[in-house]
Backbone as ProteinMPNN parsed JSONL, in Angstrom:
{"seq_chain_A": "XXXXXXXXXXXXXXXXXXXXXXXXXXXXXXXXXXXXXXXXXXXXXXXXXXXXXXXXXXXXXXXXXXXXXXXXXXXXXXXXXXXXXXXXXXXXXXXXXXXXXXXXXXXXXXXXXXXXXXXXXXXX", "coords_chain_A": {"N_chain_A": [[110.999, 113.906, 115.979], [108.699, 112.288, 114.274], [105.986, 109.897, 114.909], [104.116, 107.32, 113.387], [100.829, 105.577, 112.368], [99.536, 105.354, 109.482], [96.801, 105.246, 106.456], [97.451, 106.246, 104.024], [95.893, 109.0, 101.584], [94.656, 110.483, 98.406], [93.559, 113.789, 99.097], [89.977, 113.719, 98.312], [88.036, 115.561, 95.681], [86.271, 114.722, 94.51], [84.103, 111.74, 93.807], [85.659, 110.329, 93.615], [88.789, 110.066, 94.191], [92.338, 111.225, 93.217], [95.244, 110.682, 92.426], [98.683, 111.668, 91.766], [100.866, 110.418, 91.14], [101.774, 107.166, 89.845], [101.291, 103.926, 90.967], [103.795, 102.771, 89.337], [105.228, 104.849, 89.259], [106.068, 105.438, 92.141], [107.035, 103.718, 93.038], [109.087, 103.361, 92.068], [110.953, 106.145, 92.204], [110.901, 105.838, 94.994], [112.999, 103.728, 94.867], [115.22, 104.7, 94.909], [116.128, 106.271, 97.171], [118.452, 106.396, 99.606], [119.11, 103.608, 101.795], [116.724, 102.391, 101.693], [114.775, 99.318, 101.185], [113.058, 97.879, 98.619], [110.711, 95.952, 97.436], [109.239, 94.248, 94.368], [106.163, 94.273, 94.895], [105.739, 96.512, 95.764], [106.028, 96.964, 99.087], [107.853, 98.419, 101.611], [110.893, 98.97, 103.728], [112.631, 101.252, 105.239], [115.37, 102.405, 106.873], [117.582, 104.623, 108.894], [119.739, 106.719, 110.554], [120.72, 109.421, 112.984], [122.7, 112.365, 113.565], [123.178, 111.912, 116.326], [122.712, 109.711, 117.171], [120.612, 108.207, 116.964], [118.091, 105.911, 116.297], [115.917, 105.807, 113.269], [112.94, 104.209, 111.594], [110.751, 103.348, 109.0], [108.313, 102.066, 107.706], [106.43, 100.259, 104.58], [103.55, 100.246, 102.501], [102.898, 100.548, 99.158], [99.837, 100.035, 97.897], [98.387, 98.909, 95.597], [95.605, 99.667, 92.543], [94.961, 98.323, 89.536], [96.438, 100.292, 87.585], [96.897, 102.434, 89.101], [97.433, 104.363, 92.344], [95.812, 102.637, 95.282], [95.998, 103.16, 97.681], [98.403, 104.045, 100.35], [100.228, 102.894, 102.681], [102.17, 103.483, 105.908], [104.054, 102.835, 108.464], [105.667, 103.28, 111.813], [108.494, 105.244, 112.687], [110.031, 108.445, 112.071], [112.127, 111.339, 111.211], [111.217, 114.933, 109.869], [111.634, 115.622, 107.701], [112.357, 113.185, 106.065], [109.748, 111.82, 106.157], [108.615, 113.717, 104.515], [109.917, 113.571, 102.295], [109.2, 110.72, 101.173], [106.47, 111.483, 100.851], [106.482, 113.021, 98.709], [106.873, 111.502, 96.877], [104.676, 110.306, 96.129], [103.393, 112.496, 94.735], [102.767, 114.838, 96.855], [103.723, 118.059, 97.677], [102.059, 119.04, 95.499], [99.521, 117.575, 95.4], [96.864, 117.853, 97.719], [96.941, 115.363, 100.73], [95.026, 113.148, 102.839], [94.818, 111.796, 105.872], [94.956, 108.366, 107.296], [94.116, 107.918, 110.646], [94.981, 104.626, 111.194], [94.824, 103.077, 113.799], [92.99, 105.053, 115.304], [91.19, 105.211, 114.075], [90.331, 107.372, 112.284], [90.181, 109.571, 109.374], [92.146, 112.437, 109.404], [93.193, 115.762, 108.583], [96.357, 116.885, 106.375], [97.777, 118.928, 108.229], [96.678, 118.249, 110.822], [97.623, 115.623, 111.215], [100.01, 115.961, 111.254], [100.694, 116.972, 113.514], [99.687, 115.444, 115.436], [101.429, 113.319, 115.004], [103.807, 114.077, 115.93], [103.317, 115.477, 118.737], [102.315, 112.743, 120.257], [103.133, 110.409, 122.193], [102.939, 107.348, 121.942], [102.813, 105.923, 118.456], [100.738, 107.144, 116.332]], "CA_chain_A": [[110.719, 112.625, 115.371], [107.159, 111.843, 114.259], [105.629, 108.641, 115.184], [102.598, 107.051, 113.046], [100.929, 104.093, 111.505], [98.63, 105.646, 108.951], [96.736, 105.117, 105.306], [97.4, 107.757, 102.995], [95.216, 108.561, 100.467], [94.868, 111.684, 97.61], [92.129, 114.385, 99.658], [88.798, 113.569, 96.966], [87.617, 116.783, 95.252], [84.741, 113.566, 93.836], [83.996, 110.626, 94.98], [87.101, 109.315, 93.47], [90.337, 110.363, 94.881], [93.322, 111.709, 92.428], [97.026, 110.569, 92.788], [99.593, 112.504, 90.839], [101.699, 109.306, 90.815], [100.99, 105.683, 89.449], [102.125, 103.003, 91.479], [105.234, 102.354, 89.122], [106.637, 105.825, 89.506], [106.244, 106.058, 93.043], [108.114, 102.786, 93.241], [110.736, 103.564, 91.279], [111.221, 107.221, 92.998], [111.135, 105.169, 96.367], [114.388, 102.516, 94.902], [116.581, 105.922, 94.696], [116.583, 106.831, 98.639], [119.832, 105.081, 100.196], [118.982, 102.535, 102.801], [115.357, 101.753, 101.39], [114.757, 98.255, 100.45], [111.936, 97.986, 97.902], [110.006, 94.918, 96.71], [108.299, 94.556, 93.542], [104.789, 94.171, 95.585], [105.178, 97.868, 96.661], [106.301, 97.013, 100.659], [109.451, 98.643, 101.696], [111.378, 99.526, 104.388], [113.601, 102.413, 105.073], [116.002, 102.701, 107.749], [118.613, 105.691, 108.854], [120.241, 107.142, 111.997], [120.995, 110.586, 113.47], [123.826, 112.365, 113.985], [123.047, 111.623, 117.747], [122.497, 107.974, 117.097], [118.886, 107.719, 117.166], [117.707, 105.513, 114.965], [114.536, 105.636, 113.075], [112.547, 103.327, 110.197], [109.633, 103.142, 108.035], [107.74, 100.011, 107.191], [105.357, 100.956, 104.521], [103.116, 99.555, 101.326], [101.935, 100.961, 97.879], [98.581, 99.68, 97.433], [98.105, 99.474, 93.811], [93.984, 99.894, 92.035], [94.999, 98.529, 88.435], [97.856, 101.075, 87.151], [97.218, 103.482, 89.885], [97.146, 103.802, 93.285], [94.502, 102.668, 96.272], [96.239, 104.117, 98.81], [99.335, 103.983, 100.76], [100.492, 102.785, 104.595], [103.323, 104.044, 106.259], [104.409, 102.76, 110.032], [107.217, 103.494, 112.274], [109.206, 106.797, 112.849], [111.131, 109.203, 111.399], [112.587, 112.775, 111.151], [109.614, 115.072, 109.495], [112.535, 115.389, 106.021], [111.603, 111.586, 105.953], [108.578, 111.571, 105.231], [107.979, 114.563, 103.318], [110.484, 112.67, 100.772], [108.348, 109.717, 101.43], [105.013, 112.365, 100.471], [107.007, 113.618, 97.434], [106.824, 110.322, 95.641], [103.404, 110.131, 95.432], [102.655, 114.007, 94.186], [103.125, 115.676, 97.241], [102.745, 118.707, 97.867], [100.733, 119.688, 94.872], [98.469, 116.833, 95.685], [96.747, 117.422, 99.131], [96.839, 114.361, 101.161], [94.568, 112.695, 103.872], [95.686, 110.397, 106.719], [93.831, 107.852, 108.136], [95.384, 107.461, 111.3], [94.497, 104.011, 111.451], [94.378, 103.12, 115.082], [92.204, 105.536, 115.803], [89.734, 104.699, 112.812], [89.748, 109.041, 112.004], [90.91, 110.742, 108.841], [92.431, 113.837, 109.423], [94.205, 116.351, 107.05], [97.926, 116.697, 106.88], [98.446, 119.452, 109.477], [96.495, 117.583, 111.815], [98.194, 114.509, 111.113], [101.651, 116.047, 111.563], [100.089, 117.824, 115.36], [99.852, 114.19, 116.111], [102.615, 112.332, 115.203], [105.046, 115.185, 116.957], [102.926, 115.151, 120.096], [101.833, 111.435, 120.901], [104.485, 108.946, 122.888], [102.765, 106.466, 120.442], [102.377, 106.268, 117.217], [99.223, 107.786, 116.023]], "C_chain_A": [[109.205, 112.456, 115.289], [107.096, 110.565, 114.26], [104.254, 108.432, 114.662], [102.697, 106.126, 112.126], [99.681, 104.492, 110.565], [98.337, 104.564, 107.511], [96.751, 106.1, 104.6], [96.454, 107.733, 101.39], [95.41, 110.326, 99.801], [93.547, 112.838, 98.422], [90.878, 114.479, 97.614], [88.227, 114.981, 96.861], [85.814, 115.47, 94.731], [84.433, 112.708, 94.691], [85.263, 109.757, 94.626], [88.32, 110.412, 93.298], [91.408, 110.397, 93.281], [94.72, 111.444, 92.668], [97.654, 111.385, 91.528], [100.559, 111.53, 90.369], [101.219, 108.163, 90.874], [101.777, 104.886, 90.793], [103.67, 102.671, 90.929], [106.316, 103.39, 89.458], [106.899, 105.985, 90.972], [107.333, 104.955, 93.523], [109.287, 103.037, 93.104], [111.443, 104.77, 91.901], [111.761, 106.365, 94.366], [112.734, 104.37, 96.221], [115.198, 103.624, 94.928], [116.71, 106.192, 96.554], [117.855, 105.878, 99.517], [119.313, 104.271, 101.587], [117.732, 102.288, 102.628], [115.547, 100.853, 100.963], [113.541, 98.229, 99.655], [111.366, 97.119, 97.554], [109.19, 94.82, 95.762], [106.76, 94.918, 93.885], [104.38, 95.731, 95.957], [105.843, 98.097, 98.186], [107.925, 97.225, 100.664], [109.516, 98.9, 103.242], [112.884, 100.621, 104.686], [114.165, 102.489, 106.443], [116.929, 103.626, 108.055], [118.947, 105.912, 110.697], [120.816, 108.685, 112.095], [122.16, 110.588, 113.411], [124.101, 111.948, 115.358], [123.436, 110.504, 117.897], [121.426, 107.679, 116.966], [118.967, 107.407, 116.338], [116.326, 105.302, 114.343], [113.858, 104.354, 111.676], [110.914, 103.541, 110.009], [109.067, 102.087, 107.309], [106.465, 100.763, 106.198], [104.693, 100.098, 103.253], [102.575, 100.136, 100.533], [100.96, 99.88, 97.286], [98.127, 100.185, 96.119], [96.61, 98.691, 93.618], [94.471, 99.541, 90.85], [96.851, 99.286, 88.057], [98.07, 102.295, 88.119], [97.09, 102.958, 91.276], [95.931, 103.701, 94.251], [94.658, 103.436, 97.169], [98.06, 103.606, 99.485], [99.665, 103.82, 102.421], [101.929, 102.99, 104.481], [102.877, 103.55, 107.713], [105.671, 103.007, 110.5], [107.425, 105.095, 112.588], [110.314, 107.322, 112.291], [110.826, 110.907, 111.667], [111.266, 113.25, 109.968], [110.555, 114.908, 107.327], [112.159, 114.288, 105.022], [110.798, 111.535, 104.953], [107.966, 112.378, 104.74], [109.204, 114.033, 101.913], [109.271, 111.758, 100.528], [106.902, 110.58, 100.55], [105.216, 112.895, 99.274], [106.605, 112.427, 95.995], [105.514, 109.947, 95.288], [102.765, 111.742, 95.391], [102.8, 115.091, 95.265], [103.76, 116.756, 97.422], [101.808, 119.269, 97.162], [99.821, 118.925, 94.636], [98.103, 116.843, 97.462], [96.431, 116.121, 99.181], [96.305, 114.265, 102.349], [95.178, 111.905, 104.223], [94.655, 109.692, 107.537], [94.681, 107.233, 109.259], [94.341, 105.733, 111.662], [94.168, 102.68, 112.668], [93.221, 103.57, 115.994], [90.658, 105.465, 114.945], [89.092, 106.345, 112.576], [91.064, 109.166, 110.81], [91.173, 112.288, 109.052], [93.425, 114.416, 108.205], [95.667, 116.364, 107.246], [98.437, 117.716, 107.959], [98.4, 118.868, 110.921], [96.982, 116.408, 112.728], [99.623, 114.63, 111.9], [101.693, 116.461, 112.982], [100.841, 116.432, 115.851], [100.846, 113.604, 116.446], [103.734, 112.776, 115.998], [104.797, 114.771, 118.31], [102.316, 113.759, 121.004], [103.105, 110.982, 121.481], [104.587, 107.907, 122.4], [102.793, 106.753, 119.65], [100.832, 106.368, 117.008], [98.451, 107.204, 114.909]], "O_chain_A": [[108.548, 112.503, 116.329], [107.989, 109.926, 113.703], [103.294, 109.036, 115.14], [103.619, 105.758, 111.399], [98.656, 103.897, 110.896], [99.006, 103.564, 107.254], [95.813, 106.893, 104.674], [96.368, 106.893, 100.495], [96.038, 111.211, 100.383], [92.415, 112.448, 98.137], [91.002, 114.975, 96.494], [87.946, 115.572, 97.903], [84.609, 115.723, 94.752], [84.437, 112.751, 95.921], [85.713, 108.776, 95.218], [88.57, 111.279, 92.461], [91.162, 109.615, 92.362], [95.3, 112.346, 93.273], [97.048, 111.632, 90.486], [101.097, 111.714, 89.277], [100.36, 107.874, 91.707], [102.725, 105.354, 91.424], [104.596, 102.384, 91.688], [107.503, 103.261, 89.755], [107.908, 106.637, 91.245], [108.299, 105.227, 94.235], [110.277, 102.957, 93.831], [112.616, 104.539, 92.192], [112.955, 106.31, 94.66], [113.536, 104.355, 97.155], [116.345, 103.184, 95.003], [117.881, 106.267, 96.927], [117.788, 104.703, 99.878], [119.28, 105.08, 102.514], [117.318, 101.788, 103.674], [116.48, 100.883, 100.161], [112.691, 98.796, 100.342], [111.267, 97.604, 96.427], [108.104, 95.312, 96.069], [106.174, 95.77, 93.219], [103.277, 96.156, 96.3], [106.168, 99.236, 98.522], [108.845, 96.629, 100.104], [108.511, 99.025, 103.942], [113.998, 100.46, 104.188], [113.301, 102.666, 107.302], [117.587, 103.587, 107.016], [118.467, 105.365, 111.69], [121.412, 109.076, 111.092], [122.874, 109.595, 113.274], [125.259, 111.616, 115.613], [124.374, 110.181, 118.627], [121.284, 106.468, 116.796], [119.584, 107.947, 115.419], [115.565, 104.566, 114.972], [114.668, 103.78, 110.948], [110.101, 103.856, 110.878], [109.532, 101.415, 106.388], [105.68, 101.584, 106.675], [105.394, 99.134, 102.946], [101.467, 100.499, 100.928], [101.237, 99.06, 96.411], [97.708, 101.26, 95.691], [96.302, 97.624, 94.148], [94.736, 100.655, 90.397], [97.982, 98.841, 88.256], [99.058, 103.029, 88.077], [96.809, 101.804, 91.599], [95.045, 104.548, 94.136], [93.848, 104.275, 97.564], [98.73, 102.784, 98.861], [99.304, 104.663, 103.242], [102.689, 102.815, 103.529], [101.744, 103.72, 108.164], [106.671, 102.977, 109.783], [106.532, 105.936, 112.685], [111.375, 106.738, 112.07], [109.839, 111.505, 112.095], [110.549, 112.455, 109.36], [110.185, 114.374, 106.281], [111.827, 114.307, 103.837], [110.828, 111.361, 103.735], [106.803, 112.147, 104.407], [109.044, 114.279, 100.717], [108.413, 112.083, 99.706], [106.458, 110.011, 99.552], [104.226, 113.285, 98.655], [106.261, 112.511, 94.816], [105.254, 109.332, 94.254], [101.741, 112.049, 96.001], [102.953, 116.24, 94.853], [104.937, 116.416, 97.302], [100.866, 119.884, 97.661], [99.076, 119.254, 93.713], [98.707, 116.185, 98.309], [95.86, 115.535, 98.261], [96.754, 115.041, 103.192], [95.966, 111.23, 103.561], [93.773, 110.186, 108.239], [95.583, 106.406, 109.125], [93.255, 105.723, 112.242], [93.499, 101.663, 112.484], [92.664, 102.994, 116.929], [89.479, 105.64, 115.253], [87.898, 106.639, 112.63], [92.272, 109.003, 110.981], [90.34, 113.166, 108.828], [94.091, 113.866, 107.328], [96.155, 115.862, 108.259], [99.458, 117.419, 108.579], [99.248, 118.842, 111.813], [96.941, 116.15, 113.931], [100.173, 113.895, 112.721], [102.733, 116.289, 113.616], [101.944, 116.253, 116.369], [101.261, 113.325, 117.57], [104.484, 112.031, 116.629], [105.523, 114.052, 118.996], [101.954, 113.801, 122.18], [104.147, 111.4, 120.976], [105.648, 107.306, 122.232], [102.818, 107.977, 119.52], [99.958, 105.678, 117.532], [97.332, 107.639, 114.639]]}, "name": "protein", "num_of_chains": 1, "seq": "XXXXXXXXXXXXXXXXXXXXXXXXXXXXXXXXXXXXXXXXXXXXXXXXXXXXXXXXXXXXXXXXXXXXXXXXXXXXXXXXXXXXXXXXXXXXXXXXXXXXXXXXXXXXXXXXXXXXXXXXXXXX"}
């Protein structure tokens, strides 16, 4: 289960950052996952459960710039499947992505990110 309360953003090749997906498609990608609720605003939450029972969720917001996006938060926990769906809807993987874990006030890259969220007791 990974645990983290980040901002996601596109890694900048400039000084301005690249998404592969607008705000509307990533929305609309996001209303297809079964137990996501979605709100026009962008803020959803996603809930599911194990075969075990564990149960995990995702609280998260598409921060929309205009027609694209600013960036993206994600909190909560989930299985890593999760949230590489979750990473799909905005271009992932042929858009690298930074994480700002924002607790700790550090971007790191996505392997680093994923170290974290595995090995903390908190969320990262």
């Amino acid at each position: 289960m990974l645990r983290f309360y980040v901002a996601i953003l596109p890694l900048a090749d400039a000084k301005k950052p690249k998404w592969a997906a607008t705000f509307d498609k990533s929305l609309a990608a996001l209303q297809q996952f079964d137990r996501l609720f979605i709100e026009p605003d962008g803020s959803f939450v996603w809930t599911g459960s194990l075969p075990d029972g564990t149960t995990w969720q995702v609280d998260g917001n598409l921060i929309d710039q205009g027609d694209c996006l600013a960036y993206v938060e994600l909190k909560g926990c989930c299985p890593e499947f999760q949230l590489n769906q979750i990473l799909t809807t905005l271009g992932w993987p042929d858009v690298p992505l930074v994480f700002e874990l924002t607790r700790r006030g550090i971007v790191v890259a996505e392997d680093e990110f994923r170290r974290l969220a595995v090995t903390q007791a908190g969320a990262v």
